[in-house]
N, CA and C atoms as an extended XYZ file, in Angstrom:
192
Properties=species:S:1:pos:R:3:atomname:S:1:resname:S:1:resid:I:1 pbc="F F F"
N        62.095      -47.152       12.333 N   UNK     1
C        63.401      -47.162       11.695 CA  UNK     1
C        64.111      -45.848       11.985 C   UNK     1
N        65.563      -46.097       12.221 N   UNK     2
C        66.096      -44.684       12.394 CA  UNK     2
C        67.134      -44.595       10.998 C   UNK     2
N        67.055      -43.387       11.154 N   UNK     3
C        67.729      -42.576        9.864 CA  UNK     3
C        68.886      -41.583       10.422 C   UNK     3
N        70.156      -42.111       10.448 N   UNK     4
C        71.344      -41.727       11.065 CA  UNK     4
C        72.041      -40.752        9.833 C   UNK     4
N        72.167      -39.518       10.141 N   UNK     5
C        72.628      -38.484        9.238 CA  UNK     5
C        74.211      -38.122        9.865 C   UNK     5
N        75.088      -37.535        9.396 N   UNK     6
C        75.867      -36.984        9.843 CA  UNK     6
C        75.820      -35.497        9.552 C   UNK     6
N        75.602      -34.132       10.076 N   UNK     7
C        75.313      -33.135        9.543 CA  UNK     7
C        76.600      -32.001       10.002 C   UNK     7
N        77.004      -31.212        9.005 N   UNK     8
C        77.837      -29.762        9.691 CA  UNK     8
C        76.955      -28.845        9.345 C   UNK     8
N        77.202      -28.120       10.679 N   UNK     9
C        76.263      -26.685       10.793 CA  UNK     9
C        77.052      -25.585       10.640 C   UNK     9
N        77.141      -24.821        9.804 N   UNK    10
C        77.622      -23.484        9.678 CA  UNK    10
C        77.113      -21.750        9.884 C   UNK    10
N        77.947      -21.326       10.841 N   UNK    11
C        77.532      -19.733       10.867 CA  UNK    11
C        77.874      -19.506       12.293 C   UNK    11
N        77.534      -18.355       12.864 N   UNK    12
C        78.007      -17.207       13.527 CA  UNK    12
C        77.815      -17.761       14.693 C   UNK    12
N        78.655      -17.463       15.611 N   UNK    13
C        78.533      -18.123       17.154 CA  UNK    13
C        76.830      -18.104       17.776 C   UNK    13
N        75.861      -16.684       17.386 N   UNK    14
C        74.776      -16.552       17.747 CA  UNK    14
C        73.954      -17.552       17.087 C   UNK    14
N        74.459      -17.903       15.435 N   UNK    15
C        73.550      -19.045       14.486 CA  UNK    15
C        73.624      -20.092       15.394 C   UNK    15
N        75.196      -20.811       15.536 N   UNK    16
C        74.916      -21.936       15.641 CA  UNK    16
C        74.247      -21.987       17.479 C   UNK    16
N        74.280      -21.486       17.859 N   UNK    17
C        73.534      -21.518       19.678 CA  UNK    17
C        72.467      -21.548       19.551 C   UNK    17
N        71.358      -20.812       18.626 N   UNK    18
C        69.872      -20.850       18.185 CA  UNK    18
C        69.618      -22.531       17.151 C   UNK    18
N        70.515      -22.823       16.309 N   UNK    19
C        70.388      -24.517       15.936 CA  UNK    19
C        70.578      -25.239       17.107 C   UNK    19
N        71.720      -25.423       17.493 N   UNK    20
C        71.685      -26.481       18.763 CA  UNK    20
C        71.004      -26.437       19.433 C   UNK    20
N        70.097      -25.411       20.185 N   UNK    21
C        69.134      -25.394       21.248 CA  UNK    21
C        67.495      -25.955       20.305 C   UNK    21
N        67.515      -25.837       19.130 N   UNK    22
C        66.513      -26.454       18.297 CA  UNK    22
C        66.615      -27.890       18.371 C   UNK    22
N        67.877      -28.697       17.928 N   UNK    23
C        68.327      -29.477       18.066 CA  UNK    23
C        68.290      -30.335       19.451 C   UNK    23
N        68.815      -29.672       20.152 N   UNK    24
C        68.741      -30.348       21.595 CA  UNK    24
C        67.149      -30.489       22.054 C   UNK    24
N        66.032      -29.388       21.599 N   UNK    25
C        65.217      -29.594       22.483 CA  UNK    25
C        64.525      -30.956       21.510 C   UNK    25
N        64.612      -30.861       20.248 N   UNK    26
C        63.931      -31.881       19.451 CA  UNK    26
C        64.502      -33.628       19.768 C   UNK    26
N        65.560      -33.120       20.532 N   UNK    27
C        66.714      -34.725       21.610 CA  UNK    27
C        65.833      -34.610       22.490 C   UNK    27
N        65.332      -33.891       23.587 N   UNK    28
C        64.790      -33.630       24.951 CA  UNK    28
C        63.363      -34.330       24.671 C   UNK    28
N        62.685      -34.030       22.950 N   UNK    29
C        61.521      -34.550       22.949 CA  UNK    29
C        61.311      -35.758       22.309 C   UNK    29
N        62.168      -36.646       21.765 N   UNK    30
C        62.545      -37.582       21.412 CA  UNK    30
C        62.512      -38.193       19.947 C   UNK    30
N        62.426      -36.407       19.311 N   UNK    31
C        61.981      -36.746       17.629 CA  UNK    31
C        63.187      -37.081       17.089 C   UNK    31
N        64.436      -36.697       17.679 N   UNK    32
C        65.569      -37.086       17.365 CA  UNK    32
C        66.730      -37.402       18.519 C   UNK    32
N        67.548      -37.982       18.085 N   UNK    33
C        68.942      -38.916       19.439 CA  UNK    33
C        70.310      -37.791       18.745 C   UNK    33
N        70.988      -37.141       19.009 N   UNK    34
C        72.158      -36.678       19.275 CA  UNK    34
C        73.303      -37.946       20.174 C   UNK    34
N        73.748      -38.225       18.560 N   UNK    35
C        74.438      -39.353       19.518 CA  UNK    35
C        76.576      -38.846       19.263 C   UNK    35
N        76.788      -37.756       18.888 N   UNK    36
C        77.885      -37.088       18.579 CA  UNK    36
C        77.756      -35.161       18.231 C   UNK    36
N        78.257      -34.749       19.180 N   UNK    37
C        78.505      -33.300       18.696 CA  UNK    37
C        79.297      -32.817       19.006 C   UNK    37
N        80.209      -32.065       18.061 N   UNK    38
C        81.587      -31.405       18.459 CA  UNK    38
C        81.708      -29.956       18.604 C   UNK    38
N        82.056      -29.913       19.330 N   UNK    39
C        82.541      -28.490       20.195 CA  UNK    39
C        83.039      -27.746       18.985 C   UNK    39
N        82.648      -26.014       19.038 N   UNK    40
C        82.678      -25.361       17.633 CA  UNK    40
C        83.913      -25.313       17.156 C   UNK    40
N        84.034      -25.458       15.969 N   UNK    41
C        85.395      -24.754       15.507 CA  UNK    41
C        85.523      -23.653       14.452 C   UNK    41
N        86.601      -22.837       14.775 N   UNK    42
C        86.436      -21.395       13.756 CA  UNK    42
C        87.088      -21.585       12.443 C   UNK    42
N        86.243      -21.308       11.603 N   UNK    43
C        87.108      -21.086       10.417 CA  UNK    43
C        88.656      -20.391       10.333 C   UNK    43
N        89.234      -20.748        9.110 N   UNK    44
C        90.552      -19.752        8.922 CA  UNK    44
C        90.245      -18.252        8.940 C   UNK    44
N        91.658      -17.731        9.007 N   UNK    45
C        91.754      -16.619        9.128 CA  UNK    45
C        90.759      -15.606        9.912 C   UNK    45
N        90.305      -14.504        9.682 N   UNK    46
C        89.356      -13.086       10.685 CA  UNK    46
C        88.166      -13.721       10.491 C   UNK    46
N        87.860      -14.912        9.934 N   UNK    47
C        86.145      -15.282        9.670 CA  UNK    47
C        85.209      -15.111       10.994 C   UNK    47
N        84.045      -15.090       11.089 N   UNK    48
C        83.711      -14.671       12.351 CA  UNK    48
C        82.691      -16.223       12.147 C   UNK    48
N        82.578      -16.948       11.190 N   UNK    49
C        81.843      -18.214       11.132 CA  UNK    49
C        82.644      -19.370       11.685 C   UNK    49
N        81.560      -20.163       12.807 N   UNK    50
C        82.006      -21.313       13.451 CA  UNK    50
C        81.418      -22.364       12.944 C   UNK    50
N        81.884      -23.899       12.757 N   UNK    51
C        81.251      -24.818       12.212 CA  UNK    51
C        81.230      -26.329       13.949 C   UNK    51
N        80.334      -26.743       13.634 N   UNK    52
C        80.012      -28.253       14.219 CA  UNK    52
C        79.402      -29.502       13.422 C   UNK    52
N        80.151      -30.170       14.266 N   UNK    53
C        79.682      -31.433       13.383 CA  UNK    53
C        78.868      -32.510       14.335 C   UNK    53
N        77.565      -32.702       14.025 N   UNK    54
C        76.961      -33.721       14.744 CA  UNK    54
C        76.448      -35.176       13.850 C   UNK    54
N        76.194      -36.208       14.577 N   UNK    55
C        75.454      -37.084       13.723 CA  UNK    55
C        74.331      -37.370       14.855 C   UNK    55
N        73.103      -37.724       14.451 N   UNK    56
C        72.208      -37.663       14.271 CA  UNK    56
C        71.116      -38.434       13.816 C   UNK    56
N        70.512      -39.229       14.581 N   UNK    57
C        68.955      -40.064       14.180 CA  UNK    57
C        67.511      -39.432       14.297 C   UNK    57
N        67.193      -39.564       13.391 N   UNK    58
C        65.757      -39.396       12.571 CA  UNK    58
C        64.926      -40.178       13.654 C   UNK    58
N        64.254      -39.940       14.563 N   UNK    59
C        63.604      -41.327       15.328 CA  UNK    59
C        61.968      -41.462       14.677 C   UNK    59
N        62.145      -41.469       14.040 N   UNK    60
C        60.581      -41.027       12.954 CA  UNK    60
C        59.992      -42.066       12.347 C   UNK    60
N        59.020      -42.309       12.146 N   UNK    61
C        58.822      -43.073       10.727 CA  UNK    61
C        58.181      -41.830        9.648 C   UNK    61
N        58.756      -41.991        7.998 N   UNK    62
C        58.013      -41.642        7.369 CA  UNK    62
C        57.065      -42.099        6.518 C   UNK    62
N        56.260      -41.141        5.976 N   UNK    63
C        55.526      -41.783        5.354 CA  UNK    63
C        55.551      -41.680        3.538 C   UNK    63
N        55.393      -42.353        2.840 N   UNK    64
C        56.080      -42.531        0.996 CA  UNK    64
C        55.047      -41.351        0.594 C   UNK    64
């Protein structure tokens, strides 16, 4: 069964490059499908925090 999340990631251009490459490699190994991710966007004003938005399947089974 897959478990389709929609998730936003928040923080610093260096945060979010160290998640996505977590992310991507856990796509590469097939624990999860990246089936949407959006290109960063900056908060208002001098903030130095970028946000993305991906959704996301669980390709897992768990267990109760």
């Amino acid at each position: 069964m897959n478990h389709r999340v929609k998730m936003r990631l928040s923080g610093t251009e260096s945060d979010l490059k160290a998640y996505l490459y977590l992310l991507r490699a856990m796509d590469r190994k097939g624990l999860i499908e990246i089936l949407e991710e959006s290109e960063p966007y900056k908060n208002r004003g001098d903030s130095k925090i970028y946000r993305v938005y991906l959704e996301v399947n669980l390709n897992m089974e768990m267990e109760d």
